[in-house]
MIFINU-316252 format. One record per residue (C-alpha): z, y, x. Coordinates in steps of 0.05 Angstrom, whole numbers, plus 32768, in hexadecimal, padded with zeros to 4 digits. Example, Ala and Ser with C-alpha at 12.3 -4.5 7.8 and 13.67 -1.06 7.14 Angstrom:
! MIFINU-316252
+------+------+------+
:    Z :    Y :    X :
+------+------+------+
: 809C : 7FA6 : 80F6 :
: 808F : 7FEB : 8111 :
+------+------+------+
This chain:
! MIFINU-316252
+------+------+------+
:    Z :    Y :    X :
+------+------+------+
: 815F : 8085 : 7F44 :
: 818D : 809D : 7F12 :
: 8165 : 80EB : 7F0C :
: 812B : 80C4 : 7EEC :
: 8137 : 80AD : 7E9E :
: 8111 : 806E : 7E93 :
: 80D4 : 809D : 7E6E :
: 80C2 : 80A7 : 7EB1 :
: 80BA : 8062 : 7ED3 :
: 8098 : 8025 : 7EC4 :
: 80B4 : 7FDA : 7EC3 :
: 806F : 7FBF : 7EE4 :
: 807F : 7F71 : 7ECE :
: 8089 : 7F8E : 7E7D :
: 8056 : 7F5D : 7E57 :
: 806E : 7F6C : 7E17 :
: 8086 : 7F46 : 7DE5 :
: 8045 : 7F27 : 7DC8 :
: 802D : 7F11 : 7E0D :
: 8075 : 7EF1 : 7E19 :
: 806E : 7ECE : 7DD8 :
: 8027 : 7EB4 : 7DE5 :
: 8042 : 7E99 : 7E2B :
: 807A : 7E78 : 7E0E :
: 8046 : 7E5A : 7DD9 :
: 801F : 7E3C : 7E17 :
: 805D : 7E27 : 7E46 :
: 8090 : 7E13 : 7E0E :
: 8080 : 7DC6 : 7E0B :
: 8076 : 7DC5 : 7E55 :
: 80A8 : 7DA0 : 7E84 :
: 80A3 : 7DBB : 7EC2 :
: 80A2 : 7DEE : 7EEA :
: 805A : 7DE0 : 7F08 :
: 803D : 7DD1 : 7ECA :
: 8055 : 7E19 : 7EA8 :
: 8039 : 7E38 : 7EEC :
: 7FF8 : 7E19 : 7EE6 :
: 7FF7 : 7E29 : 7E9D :
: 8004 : 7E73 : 7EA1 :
: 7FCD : 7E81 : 7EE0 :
: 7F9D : 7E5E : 7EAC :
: 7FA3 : 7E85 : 7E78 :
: 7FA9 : 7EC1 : 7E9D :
: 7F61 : 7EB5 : 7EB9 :
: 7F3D : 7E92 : 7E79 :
: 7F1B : 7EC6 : 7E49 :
: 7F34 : 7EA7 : 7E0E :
: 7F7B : 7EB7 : 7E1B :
: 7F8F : 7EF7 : 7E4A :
: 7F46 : 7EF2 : 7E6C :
: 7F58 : 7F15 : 7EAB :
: 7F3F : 7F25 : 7EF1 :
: 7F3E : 7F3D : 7F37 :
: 7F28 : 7F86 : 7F43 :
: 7F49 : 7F9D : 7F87 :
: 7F53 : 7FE4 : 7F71 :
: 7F73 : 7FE9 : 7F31 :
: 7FC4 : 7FEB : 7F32 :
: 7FDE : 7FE6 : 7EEF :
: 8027 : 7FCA : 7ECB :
: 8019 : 7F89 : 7EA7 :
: 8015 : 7FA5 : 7E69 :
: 7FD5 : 7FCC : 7E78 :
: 7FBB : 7F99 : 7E9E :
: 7FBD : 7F6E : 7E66 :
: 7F95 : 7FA3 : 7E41 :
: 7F63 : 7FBB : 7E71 :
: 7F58 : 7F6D : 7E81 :
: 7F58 : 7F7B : 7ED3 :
: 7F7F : 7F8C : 7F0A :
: 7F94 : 7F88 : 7F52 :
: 7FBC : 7F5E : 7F71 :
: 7FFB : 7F82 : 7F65 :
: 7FEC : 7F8A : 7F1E :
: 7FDA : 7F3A : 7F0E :
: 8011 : 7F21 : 7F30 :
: 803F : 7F56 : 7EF4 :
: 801E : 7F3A : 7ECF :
: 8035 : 7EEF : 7EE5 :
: 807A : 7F08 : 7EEC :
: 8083 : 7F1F : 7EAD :
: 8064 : 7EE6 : 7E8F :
: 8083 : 7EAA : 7EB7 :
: 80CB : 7ECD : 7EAC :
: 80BF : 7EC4 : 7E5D :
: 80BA : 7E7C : 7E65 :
: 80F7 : 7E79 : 7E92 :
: 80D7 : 7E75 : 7ED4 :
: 80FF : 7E9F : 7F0C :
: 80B5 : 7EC2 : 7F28 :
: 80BD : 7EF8 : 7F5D :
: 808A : 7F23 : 7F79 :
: 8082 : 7F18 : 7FC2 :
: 8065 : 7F45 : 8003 :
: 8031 : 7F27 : 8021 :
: 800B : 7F60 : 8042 :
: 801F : 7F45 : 8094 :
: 7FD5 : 7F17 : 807E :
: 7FAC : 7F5B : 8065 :
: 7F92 : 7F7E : 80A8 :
: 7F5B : 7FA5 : 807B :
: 7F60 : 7FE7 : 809E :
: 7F26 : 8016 : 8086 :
: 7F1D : 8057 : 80AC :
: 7EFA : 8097 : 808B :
: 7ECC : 80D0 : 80AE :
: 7F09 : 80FA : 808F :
: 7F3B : 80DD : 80BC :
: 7F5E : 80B9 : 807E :
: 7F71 : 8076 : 8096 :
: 7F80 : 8041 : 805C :
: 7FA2 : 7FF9 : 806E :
: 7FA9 : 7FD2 : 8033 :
: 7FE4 : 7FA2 : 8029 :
: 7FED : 7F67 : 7FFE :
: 8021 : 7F55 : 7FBA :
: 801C : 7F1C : 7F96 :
: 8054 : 7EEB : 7F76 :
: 8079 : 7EAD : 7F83 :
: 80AA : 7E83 : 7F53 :
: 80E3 : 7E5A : 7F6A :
: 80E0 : 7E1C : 7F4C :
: 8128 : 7E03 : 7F68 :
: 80FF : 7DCA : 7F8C :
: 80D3 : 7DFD : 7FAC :
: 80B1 : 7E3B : 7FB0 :
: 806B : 7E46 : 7F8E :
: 8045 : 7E7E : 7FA9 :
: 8004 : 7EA1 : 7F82 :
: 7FCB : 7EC2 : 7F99 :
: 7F9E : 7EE0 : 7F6A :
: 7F76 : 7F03 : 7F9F :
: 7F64 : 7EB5 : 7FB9 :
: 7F78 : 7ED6 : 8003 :
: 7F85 : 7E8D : 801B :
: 7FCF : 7E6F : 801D :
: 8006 : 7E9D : 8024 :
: 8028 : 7E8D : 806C :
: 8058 : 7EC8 : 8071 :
: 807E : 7EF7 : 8043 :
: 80B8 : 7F14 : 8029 :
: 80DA : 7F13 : 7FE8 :
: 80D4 : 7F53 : 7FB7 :
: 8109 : 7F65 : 7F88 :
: 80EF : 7F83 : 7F4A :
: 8106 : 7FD1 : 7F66 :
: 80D9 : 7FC8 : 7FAA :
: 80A3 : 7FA8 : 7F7A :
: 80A7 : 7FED : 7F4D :
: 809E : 801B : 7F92 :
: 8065 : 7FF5 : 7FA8 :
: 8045 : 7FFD : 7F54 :
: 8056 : 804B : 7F5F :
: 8034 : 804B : 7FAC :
: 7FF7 : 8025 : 7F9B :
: 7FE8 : 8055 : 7F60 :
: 7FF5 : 808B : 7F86 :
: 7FC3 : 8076 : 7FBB :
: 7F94 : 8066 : 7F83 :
: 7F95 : 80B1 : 7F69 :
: 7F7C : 80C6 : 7FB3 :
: 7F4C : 8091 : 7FB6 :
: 7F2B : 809B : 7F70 :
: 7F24 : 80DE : 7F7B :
: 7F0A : 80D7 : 7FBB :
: 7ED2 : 80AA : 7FAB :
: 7EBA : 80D6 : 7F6B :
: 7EB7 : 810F : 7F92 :
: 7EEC : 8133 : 7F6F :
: 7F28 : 8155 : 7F7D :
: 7F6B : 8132 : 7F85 :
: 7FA4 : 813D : 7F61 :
: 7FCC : 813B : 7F97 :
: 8006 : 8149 : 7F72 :
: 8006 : 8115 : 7F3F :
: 8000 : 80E6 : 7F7C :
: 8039 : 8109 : 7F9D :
: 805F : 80FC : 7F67 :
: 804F : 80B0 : 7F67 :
: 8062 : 80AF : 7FB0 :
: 80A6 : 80D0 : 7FA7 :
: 80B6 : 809E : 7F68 :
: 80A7 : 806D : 7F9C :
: 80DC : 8084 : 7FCD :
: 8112 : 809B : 7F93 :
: 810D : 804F : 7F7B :
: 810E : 8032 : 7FC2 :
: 812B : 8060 : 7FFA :
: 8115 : 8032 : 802E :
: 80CE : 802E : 8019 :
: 80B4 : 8052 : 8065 :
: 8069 : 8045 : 8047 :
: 8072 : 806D : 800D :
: 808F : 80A4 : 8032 :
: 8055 : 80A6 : 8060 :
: 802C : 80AE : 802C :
: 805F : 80E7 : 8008 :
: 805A : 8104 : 804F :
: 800C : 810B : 8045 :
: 8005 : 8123 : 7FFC :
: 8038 : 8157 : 800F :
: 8006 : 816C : 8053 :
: 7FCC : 816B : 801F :
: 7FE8 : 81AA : 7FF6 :
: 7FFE : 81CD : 8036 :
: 8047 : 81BE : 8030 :
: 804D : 81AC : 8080 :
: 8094 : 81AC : 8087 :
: 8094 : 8179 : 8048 :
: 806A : 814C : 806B :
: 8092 : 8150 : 80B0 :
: 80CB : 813A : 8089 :
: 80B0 : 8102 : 8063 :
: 8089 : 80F2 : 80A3 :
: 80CE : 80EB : 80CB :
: 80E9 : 80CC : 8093 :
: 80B9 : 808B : 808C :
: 80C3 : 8089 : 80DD :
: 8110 : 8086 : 80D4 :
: 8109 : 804E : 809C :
: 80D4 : 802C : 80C9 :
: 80D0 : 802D : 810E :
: 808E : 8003 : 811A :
: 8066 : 802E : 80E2 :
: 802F : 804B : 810B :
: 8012 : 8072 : 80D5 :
: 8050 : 80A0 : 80CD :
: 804E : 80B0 : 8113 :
: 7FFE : 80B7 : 811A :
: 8003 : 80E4 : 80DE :
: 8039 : 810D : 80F6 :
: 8018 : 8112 : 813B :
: 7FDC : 812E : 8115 :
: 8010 : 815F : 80F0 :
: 802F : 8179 : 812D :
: 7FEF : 8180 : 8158 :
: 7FCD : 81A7 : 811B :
: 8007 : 81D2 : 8116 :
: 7FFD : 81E5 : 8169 :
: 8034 : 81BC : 8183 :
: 8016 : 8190 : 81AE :
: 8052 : 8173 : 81DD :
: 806F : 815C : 819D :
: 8031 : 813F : 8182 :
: 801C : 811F : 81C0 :
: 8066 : 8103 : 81D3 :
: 805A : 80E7 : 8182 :
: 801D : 80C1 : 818E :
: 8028 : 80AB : 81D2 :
: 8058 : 8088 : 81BA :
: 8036 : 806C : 8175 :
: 7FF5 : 805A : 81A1 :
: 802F : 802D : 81C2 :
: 8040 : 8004 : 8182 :
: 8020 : 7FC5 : 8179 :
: 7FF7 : 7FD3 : 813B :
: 7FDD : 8011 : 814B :
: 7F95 : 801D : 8137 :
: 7F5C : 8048 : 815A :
: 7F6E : 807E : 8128 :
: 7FAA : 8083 : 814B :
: 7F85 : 808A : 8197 :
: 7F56 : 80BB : 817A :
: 7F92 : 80EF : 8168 :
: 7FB0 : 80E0 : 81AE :
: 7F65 : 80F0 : 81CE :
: 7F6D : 8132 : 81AB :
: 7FB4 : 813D : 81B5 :
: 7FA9 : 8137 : 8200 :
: 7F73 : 8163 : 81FF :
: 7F99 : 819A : 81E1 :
: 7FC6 : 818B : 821B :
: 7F92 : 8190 : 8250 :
: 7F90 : 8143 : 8262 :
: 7F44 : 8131 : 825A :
: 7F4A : 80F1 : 8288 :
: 7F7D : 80DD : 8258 :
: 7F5B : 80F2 : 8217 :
: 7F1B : 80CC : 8234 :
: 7F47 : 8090 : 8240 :
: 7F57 : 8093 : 81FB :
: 7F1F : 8098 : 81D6 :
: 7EF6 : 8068 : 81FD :
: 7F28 : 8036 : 81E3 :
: 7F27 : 8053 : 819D :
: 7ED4 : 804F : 819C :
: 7EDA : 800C : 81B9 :
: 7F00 : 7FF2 : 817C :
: 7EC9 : 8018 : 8150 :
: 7EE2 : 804F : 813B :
: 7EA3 : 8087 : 8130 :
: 7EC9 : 80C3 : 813D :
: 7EDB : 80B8 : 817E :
: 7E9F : 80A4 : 8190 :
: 7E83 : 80DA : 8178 :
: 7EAE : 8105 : 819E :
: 7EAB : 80DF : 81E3 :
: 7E68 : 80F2 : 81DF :
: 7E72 : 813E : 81CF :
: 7EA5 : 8143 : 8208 :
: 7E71 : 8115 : 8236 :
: 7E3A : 8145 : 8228 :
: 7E64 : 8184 : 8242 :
+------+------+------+
């Protein structure tokens, strides 16, 4: 991303020099590979060295990790990286997020599903996976390099900006977050999550034709991402198009991973289009999997 100078980005695995040092001070005399590994995860984790730990919503580089003592998955396995690769150890971050299915559904129609980074080292006998979050053994995933590794820093704080703000009460910047999103992409083109969620900080602050862009984007880059199509379904039906919205989610309630968010906003979309059998259909199968809003419109329309 040449446009951005390097005062604008982040190297997420940058422990500094003093934490390199003190990890070379505790790996140095060590002979292997499994012996440095062990040694670095137990000094991250003892109090009397880094004295860090788990907290699921806090994405941070390594150094400020190291300083605010905490982090998320994504932000202890920098932290890893940056120390293992002092000590000569070739550690990669790795996508796990195929074993997260944490999908978390808000009255607002905001729709969260949480993926999973942690890190791995290649020992040239093997390959050493970590999990800081203790999800269980890792049994699928797919090799980061360290540019994918800085979208995914730039689309989890993004996300984070929404979320705190959401939770407090207050308002979100939406443009800070935007901006975090479209590092993201600049970084990694092919990131279709991050443009999804480009696509909806850009909807947020009215900028529709923004949005259908970044929407169609993340649906070019990914053509099994439900949530670009759900949300552009949304996008198009709000605007008053409803063929285009409901040929959109007809065809995202077809993919395999779509949710009941995604046969709620088909219910509606076949409303608009005068198909209550069909919109019935629909949200019968999107209370069924527990989602409250369609219940609580099946029983609006059921009442009529």
């Amino acid at each position: 991303a040449p446009e951005l100078g390097p005062q604008d980005v982040v190297v997420p695995f940058d422990v500094g020099e003093p934490a390199r040092a003190r990890a070379r001070g505790i790996a140095g005399d060590l002979q292997t590979s499994q012996q440095k590994i062990r040694a670095l995860v137990a000094a991250m984790f003892d109090p009397a060295v880094f004295g860090l730990r788990y907290a699921s919503r806090v994405t941070s580089d390594a150094a400020e990790t190291l300083r605010l003592r905490e982090g998320n998955c994504l932000a202890l396995a920098s932290v890893f990286v940056g120390l293992a690769r002092a000590v000569g150890l070739e550690a990669r971050y790795i996508d796990a997020s195929t074993r997260v299915h944490e999908i978390v559904h808000g009255d607002d129609g905001i729709t969260v599903t949480s993926g999973h980074v942690t890190a791995m080292v290649d020992t040239g006998n093997g390959k050493v996976g970590l999990d800081f979050a203790r999800m269980g053994p890792v049994v699928w995933y797919r090799t980061l390099d360290d540019v994918e590794a800085l979208a995914h820093f730039y689309n989890n704080r993004g996300f984070e900006r929404i979320d705190e703000a959401r939770g407090a009460g207050a308002p979100v910047e939406w443009a800070a977050a935007e901006q975090d999103f479209r590092r993201a992409v600049r970084v990694e083109p092919g990131f279709a999550r991050a443009w999804n969620n480009l696509g909806i900080a850009a909807q947020a602050v009215g900028r529709d034709d923004d949005a259908e862009r970044a929407f169609r984007e993340a649906m070019r880059r990914d053509r099994g991402l439900v949530a670009a199509r759900n949300n552009l379904g949304g996008l198009l039906l709000r605007g008053g198009d409803v063929d285009a919205a409901l040929e959109v989610l007809e065809a995202a309630s077809r993919l395999r991973s779509a949710g009941p968010h995604v046969l709620y906003n088909l219910a509606l979309a076949r409303l608009r289009s005068g198909d209550r059998d069909g919109a019935v259909d629909a949200l019968r199968r999107s209370s069924g999997a527990g989602y409250p809003r369609a219940t609580r419109l099946l029983d609006r329309l059921a009442s009529m």
